[in-house]
N, C-alpha and C positions, 0 to 999 in steps of 0.2 A: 356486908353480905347483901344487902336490900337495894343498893347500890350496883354492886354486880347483876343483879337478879333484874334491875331495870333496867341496863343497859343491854342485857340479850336482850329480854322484850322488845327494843327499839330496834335491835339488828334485825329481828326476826320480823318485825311489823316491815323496816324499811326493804327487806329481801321480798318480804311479799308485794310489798311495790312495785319495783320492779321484774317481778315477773309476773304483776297484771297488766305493766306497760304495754300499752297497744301501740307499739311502734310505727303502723302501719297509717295510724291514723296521721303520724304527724310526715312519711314519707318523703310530702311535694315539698316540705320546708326544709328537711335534711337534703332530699338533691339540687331544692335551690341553692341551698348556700355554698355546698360542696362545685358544686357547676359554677356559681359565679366564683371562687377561690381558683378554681382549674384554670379559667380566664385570666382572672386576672392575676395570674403569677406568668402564664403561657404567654398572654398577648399584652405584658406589661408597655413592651417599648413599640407598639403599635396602636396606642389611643385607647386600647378598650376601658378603661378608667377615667378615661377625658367625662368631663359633666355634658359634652356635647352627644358623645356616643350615647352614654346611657340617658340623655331627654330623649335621642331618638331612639333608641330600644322602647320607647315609652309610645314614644308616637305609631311605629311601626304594629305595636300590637294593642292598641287602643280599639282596633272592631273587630279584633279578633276574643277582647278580656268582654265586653260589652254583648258580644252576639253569646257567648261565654257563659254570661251571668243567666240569659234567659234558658241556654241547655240545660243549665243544671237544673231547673225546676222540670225539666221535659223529661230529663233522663231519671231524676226521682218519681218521677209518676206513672214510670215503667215505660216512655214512651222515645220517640228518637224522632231529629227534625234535621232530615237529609237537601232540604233545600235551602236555607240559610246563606249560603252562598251567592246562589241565583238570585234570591230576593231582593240582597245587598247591593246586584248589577241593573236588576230593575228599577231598583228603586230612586237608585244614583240618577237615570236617564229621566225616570218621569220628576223629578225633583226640579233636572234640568229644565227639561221641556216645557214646566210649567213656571219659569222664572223667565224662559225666554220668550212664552208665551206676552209676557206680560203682567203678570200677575204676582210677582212681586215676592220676598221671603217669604211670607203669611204663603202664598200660594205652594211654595216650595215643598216648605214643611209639610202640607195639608196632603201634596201628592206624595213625598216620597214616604211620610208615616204609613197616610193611608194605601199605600199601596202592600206595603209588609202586612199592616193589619187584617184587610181585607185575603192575601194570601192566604194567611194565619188562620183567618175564620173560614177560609175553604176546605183547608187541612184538618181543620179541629172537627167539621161538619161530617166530612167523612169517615175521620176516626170514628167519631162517637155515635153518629145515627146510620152510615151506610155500613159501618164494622169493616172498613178495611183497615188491615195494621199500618199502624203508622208509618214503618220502612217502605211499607210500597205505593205508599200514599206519595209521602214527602219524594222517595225518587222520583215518582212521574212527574210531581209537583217541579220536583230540581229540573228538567228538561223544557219543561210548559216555560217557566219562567226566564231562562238561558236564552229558548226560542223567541221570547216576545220582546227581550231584551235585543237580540240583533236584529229582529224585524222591524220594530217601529222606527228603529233611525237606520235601518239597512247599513247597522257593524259602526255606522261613523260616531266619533265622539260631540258628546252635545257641551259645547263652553259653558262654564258657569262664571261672567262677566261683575254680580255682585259683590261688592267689598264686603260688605258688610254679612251678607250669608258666608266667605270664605273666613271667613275672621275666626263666625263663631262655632260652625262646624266644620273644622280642621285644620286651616294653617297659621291661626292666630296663635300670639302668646302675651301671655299677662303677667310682666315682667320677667324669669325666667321661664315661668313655669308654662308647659303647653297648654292649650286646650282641649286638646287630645288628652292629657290627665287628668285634666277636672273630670271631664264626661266620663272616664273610667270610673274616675274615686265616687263619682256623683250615681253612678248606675250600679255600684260594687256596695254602698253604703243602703242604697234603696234593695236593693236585691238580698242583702243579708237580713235586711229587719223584717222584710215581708218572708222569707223561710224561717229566719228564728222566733222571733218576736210577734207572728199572726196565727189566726188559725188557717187561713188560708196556705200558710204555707205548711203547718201540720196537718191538714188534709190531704197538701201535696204529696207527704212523706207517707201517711197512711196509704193513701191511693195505690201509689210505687208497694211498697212493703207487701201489702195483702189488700190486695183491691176486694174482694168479698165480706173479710173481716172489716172495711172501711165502709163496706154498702151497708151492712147488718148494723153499724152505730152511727148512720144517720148522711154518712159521707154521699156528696150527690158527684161521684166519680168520674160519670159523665162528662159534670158539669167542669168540673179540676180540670178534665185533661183539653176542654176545650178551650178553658180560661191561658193553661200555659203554651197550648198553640197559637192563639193568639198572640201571646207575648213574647213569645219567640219571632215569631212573624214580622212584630212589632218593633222589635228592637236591633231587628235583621234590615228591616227598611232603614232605621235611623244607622247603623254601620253604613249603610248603604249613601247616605246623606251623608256621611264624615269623612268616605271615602274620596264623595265629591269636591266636597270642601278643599279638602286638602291639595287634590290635584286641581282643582279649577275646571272640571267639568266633571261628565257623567258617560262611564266608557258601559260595554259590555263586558268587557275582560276582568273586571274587580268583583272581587269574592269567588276567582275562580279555585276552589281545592280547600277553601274556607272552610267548609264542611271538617276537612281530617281534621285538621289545626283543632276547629272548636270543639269538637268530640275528643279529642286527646286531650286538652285542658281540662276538661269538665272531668274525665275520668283518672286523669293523676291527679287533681286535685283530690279526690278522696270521697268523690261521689259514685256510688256503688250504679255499675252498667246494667244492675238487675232492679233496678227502683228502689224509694225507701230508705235513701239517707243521701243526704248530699249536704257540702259546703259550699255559699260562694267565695267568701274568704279563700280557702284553696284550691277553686275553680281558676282564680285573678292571679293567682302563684305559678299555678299551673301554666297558662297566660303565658306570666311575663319569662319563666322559664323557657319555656317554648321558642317564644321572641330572643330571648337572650343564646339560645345556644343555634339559630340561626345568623345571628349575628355573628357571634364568634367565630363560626366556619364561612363566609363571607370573609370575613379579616382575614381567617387561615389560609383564604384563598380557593375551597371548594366553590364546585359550579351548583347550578339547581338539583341535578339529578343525585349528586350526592349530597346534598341537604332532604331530598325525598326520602333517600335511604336514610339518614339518621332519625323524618318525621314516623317513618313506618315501625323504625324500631321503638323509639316511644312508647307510639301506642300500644304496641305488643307488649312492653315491658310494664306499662301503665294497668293493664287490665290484670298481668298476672301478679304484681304486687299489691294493687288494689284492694280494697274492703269490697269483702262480697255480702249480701244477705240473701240468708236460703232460704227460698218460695216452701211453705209447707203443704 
């Protein structure tokens, strides 16, 4: 009898389980797996399962999971960073210009970093001491940037001649594995422990969540939302630098429409468009998702325009099955 009597209990505990399962939470992992299964039973006798195809699925969305990691601290702190894109094309070019200048890797790095950075801290300067919102900030910003990008080398591409800058930001590999995936894993690993693991990044979450209730215990919000424009800016210029890498110079045209892409990853990944809770773990899922099911319709044979329409629906479908938190 007591026997009987503990095994309801246990049904009854494990029913309640599952219908506290927040299914939503785990979404970008059910449609990655589901998405890579469709592939690869679809596109079996056409490579998609080659270890070729998927390193470059890897490589293909390495500045896309990377520009990615720093959204999602933007988008939890209620904010949005529309230029990310352009940063990425400028930054590629001064990176260039400053290695053909003469001035060597060290110089490389110094420009195209500091070029995101500095973006970043103009962006961040406005949000927070001139109060323009950040979408209208970052769009003008996305055009300012676009604009300086085809003016200073008037549209031409600048070579990047370096072996050893090409190696290590984008077409190297260290034995199978890209370099392109180190830098994902290396900025996916850094970026989960400073939102889980700091206060800085619980401040982040606070900020997003209830920016007054974060002022009132001590949160300097201001100060968060500056910090993570910066670092979006930041890690927008280093995409920007991997892009180079990879092609051997510094165009205009790279990180064009970058913007949807990273905003869609960030919010299927299961970081809420309303601020106040984000993951980068399934920001980088979100990512490679993304990556992967452009890949596939490339194999299938669609052109760009129908890959646009599959990225549009996405994000559509990303925000209305997403986690939301409600502003009170």
């Amino acid at each position: 009898m007591q026997s009987k009597s503990s095994n309801m209990t246990n049904t009854i505990q494990n029913t309640n389980r599952l219908a506290k399962f927040d299914w939503k939470r785990y979404i970008v992992y059910i449609a990655f797996v589901g998405v890579f299964i469709y592939f690869s039973i679809s596109l079996y006798d056409q490579g998609f399962l080659s270890s070729n195809n998927l390193l470059n699925i890897a490589r293909q969305t390495a500045m896309i999971s990377i520009m990615a990691v720093a959204m999602t601290f933007v988008i939890s702190a209620a904010e949005i960073d529309l230029s990310v894109g352009s940063i990425a094309a400028l930054s590629s070019l001064t990176a260039a210009l400053a290695m053909k200048a003469g001035f060597g890797v060290a110089g490389g790095i110094v420009a195209g970093l500091g070029t995101g950075a500095l973006i970043g801290l103009i962006n961040g300067i406005l949000v927070t001491r001139v109060a323009i919102p950040s979408f209208l900030v970052t769009l003008g910003m996305m055009g300012i940037a676009k604009g300086l990008a085809m003016w200073i080398t008037n549209t031409a591409p600048v070579p990047i001649l370096n072996k050893t800058y090409n190696f290590v930001f984008g077409s190297g590999d260290i034995g199978p594995v890209p370099v392109l995936l180190i830098w994902t894993l290396v900025i996916a690993v850094i970026g989960h422990i400073l939102l889980r693991k700091t206060a800085f990044g619980r401040q982040t979450l606070a900020t997003g969540g209830n920016e007054s209730a974060a002022r009132f215990t001590g949160v300097n919000t201001a100060k968060i939302k500056l910090l993570v424009l910066v670092g979006s800016g930041l890690l927008a210029g280093l995409a920007g630098m991997l892009y180079a890498g990879r092609m051997h110079a510094g165009r205009f045209t790279f990180g064009e429409g970058d913007e949807l892409s990273v905003i869609a990853a960030v919010i299927l990944g299961g970081t809420s468009l309303f601020g106040g809770m984000g993951t980068v773990i399934g920001t980088v899922f979100g990512s490679l998702m993304i990556g992967m099911i452009n890949n596939g319709l490339i194999i299938m044979g669609l052109d760009v325009s129908q890959q646009m329409v599959v990225k549009g629906l996405i994000i559509i479908l990303a925000v209305a099955f997403g986690r939301r938190t409600i502003k009170r």
